[in-house]
C-alpha positions in Angstrom: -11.4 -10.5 -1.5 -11.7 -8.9 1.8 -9.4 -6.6 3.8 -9.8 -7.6 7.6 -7.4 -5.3 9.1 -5.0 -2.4 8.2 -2.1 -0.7 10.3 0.0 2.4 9.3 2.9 4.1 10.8 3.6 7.6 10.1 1.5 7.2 6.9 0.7 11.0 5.7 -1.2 12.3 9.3 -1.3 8.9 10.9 1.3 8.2 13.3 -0.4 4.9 14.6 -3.2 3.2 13.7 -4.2 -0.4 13.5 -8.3 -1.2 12.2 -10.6 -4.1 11.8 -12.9 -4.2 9.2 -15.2 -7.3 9.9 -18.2 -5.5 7.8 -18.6 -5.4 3.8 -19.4 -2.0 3.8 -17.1 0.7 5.4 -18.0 4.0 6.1 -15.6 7.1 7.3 -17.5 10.3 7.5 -16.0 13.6 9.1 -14.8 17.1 8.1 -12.7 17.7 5.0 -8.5 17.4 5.7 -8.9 15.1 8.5 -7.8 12.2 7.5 -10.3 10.6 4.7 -9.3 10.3 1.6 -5.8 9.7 3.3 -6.8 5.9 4.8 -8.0 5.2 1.2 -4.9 6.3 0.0 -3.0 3.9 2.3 -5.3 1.2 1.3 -4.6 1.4 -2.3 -0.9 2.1 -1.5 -0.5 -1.3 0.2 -2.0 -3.1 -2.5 -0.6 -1.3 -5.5 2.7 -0.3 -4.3 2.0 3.4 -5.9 -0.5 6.6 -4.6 -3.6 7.8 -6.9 -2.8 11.3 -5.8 1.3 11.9 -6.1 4.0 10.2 -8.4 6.8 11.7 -5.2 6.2 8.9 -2.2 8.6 11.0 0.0 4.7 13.1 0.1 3.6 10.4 1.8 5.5 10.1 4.5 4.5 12.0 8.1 6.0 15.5 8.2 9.3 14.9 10.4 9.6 11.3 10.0 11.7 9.2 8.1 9.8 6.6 7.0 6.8 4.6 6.7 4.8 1.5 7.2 1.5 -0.2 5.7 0.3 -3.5 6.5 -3.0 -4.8 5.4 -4.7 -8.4 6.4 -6.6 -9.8 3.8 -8.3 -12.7 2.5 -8.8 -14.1 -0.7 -10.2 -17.5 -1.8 -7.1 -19.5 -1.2 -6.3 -18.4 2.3 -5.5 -15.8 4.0 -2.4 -13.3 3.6 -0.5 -10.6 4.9 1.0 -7.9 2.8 3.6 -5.2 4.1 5.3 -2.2 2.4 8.0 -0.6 4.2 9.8 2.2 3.0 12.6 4.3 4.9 16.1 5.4 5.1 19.5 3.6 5.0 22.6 5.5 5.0 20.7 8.6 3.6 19.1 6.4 0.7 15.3 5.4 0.2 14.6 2.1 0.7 11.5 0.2 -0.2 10.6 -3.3 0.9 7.4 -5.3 0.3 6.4 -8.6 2.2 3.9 -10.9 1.4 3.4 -13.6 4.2 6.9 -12.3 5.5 8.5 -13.1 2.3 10.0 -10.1 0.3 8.3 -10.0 -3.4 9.2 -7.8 -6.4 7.3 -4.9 -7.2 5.4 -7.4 -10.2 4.7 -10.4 -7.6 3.0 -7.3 -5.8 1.2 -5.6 -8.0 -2.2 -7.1 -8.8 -2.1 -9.6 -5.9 -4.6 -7.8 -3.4 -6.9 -6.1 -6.4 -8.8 -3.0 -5.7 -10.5 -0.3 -7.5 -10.5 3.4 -6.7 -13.3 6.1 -7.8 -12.9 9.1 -7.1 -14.3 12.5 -8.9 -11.1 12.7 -10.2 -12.3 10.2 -12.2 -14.0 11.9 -14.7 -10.5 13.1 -15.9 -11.2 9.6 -17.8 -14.2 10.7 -19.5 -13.3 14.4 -20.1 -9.6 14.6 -19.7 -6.5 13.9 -22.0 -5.9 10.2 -23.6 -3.2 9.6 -20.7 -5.7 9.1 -18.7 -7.9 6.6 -20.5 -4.8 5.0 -21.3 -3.5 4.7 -18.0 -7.4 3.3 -16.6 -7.2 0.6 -19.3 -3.8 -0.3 -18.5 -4.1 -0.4 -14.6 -7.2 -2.5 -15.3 -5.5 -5.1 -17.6 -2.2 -5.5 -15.2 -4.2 -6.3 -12.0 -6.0 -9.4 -14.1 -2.9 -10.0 -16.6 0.9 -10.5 -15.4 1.9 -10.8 -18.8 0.5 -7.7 -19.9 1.7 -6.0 -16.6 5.5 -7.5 -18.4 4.6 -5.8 -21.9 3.9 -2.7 -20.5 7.0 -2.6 -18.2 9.1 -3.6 -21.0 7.6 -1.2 -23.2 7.9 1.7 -21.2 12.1 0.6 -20.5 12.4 0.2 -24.5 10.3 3.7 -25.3 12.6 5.9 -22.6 15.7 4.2 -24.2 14.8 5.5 -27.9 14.2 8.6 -26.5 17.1 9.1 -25.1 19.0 7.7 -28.7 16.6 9.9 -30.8 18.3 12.8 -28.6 21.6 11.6 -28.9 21.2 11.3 -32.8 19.7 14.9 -33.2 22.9 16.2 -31.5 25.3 13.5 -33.3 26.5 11.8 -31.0 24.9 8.4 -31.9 24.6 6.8 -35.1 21.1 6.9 -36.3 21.5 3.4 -37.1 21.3 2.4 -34.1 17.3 3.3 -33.8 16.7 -0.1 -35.8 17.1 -2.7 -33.1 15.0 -0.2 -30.7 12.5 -0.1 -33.6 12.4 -3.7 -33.4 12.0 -4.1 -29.9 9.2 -1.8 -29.7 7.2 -3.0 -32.4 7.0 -6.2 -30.8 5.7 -5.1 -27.7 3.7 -2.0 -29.4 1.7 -5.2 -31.6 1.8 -8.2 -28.3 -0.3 -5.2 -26.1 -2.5 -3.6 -28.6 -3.8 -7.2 -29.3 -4.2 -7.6 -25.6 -5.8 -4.4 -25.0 -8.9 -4.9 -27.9 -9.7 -8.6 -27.1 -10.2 -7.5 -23.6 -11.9 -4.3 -24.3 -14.7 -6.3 -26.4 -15.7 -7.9 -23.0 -15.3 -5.0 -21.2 -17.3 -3.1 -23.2 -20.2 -5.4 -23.3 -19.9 -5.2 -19.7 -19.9 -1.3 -19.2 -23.1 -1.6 -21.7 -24.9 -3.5 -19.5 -24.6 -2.0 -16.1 -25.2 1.5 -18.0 -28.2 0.6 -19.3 -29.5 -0.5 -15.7 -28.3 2.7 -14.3 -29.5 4.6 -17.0 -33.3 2.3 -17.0 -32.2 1.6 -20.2 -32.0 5.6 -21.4 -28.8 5.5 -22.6 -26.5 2.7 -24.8 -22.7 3.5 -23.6 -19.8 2.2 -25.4 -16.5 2.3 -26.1 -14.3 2.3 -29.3 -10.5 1.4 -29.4 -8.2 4.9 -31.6 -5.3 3.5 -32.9 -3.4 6.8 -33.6 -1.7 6.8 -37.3 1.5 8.9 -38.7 -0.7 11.0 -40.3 -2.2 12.1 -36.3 -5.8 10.8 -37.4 -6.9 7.9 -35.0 -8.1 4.7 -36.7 -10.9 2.2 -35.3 -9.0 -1.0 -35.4 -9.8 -5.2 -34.5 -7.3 -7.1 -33.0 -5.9 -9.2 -36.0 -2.5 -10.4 -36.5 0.1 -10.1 -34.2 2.7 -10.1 -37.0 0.6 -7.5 -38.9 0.7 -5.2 -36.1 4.6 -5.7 -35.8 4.9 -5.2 -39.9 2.5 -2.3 -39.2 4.6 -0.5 -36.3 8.3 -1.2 -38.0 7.1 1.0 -41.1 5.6 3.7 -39.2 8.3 4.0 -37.1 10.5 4.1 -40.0 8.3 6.6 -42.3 8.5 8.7 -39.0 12.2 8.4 -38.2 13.2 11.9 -39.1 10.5 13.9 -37.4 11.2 11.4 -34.2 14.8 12.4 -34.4 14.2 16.4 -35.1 11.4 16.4 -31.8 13.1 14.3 -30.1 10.8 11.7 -29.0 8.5 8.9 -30.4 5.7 10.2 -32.3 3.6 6.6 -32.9 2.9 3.7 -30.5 0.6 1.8 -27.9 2.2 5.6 -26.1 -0.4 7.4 -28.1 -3.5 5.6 -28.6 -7.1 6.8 -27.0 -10.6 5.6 -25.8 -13.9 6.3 -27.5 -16.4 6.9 -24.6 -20.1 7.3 -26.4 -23.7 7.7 -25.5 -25.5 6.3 -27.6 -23.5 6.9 -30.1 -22.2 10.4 -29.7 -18.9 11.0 -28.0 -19.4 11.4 -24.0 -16.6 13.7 -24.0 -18.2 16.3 -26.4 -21.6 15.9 -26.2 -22.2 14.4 -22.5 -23.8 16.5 -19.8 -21.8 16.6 -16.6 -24.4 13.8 -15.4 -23.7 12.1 -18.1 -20.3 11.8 -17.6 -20.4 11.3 -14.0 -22.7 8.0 -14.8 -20.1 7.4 -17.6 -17.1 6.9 -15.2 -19.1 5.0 -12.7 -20.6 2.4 -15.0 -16.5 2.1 -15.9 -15.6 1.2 -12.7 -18.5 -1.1 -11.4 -17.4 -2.6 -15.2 -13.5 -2.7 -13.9 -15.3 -4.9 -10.7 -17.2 -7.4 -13.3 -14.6 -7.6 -15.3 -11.8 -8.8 -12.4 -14.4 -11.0 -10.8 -14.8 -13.0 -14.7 -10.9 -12.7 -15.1 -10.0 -13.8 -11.7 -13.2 -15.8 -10.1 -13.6 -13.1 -7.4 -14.6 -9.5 -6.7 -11.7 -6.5 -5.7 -12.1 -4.1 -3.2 -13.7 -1.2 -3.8 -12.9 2.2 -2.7 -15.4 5.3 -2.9 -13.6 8.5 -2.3 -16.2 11.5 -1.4 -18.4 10.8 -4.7 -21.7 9.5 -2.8 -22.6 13.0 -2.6 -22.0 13.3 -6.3 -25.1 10.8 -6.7 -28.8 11.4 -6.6 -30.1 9.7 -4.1 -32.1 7.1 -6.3 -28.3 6.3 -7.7 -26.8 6.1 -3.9 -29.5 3.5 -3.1 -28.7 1.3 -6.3 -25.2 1.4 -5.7 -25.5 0.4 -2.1 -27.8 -2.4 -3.0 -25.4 -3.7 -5.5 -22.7 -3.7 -3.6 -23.8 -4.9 0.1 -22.4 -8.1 1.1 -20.9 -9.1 -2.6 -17.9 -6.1 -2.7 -15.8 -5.2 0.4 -16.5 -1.3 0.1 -14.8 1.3 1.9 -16.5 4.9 1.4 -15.2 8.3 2.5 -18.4 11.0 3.0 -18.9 13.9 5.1 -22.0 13.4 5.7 -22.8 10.2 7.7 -26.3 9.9 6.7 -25.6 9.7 2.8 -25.3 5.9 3.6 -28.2 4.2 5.1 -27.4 0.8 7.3 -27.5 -2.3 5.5 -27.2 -5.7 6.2 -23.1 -5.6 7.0 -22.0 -1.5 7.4 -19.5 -0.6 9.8 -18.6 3.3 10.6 -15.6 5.2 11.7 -15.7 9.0 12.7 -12.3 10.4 11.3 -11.0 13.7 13.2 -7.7 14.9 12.9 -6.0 11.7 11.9 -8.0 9.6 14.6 -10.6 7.0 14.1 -13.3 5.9 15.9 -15.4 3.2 15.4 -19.0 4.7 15.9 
């Protein structure tokens, strides 16, 4: 896949400003809060439909206007294609629209169609952070590749809110607490059809994050990762895939041994919801026991993995997006990297520093000042 031109309206400090990217590898370097990290954003927005930095989209929007446009030009094997998110206001409601070849899609025909990855140094929120967000890298990963598990999850989500909101309901009687058993149903369903999505990918995966951590390591370090399937009793169990239909039987008792703490707290205590990742080094837990170096080599080995793995799922590489974690890299790293990625993976890159990136066969940079860019 490769991104040949972008254009955003009164897109956070852009007002207007249309691009060509005929190179592999794009560099913008400049000051910080000029505009960066911002163009990245806008990238990933018009593929994804959603922003790695805010869950509020009215933040994304240029102070004083009222709405906002993204269009991005792209090819992939098939042919080229033209996606374009509009979102503004209409009789003082938001609307969103998104156009593929001038044809409105859904936000599911969308998501996944233009595939890109993001890292950022927020990213080592996946190593040392909370499960969320191991949860949420594994999921994003799997929906680009997988429209059925892109389904599950949505479905999932739609049936977890709704018990919620009846475990509520039943802790301040006004719902009959019989009612939880057709919710219980739903959700095991799902709960068992994603968790047996999520471990036959993640064996792949993980051979695959294995392997490109050992040649950024020189073979130093073994990474890998472990599926936790958390249990009633809060300990988290190392689980296969199996049987769908033991996973179901599995998720309809616990949610039913669980029923009255889920209706005192109020929420639902056991699910796909809850589960975490194992990161190790060589067999201790990265988390723990990795060194900040560590765990920066961790989360890029992750997302050079997330690359592999959509180019074996999908039969070609996704965009990739480096926001302002060159500098994070020693230089021997940098160089690797650069080398891996030059004229296989469309690559844009945000640095201060210009020099960080040495030309290579196809590198294109822009000078970013104050929401302008220049081609240099």
């Amino acid at each position: 896949m490769k991104i040949t031109n972008l254009k955003l309206i009164n897109f956070r400090n852009y007002t207007l400003t249309e691009l060509a990217f005929p190179a592999m590898i794009n560099v913008f370097f400049g000051a910080n809060a000029h505009g960066k990290t911002n163009l990245l954003e806008s990238i990933y927005y018009g593929a994804l439909g959603l922003s790695h930095r805010t869950s509020n989209e009215d933040e994304l929007v240029r102070f004083r206007s009222e709405g906002l446009a993204v269009q991005v030009r792209f090819e992939r094997e098939d042919a080229p294609h033209n996606l374009q998110l509009k979102r503004y206001l209409e009789q003082e409601k938001v609307k969103k629209i998104i156009l593929l070849d001038e044809k409105k899609i859904s936000a599911r025909e969308h998501y996944g169609f233009l595939k890109v990855i993001l890292f950022s140094p927020e990213d080592l929120a996946i190593i040392k952070g909370d499960p969320a967000q191991r949860r949420r890298f594994l999921d994003m990963g799997l929906a680009q590749t997988d429209p059925v598990y892109y389904d599950l999850l949505v479905q999932y989500n739609r049936n977890l809110r709704q018990r919620n909101k009846l475990l509520k309901n039943i802790r301040e009687k006004s719902a009959p607490e019989n009612l939880l058993t057709t919710w219980d149903e739903n959700i095991s369903v799902l709960a068992a059809k994603i968790l047996q999505k999520r471990l036959m990918n993640l064996a792949g995966f993980t051979a695959l994050t294995g392997e490109i951590g050992k040649a950024l390591t020189g073979s130093q370090e073994q990474l890998a990762i472990t599926y936790n399937l958390k249990a009633n009793n809060g300990v988290f169990l190392q689980v296969d895939a199996g049987d769908t239909r033991d996973w179901i039987e599995f998720y309809k008792t616990s949610l039913r041994e669980r029923r009255f703490k889920d209706i005192l707290m109020g929420y639902t205590g056991i699910g796909i919801h809850r589960d975490d990742l194992l990161f190790s080094i060589n067999g201790y837990d990265s988390k723990a026991f990795g060194s900040q170096g560590q765990k920066r080599s961790y989360a890029l080995a992750l997302k050079l993995a997330q690359l592999e793995f959509i180019k074996q799922q999908c039969g070609e590489y996704p965009v990739l997006l480096l926001d302002d974690v060159m500098s994070e890299l020693d230089e021997a790293r940098r160089t690797q990297l650069l080398h891996f990625l030059d004229g296989r993976v469309q690559t844009f890159i945000t640095v201060n520093d210009r020099s960080l990136i040495p030309s290579l066969a196809e590198t294109a940079y822009f000078k970013v000042c104050e929401g302008v860019i220049k081609k240099d």
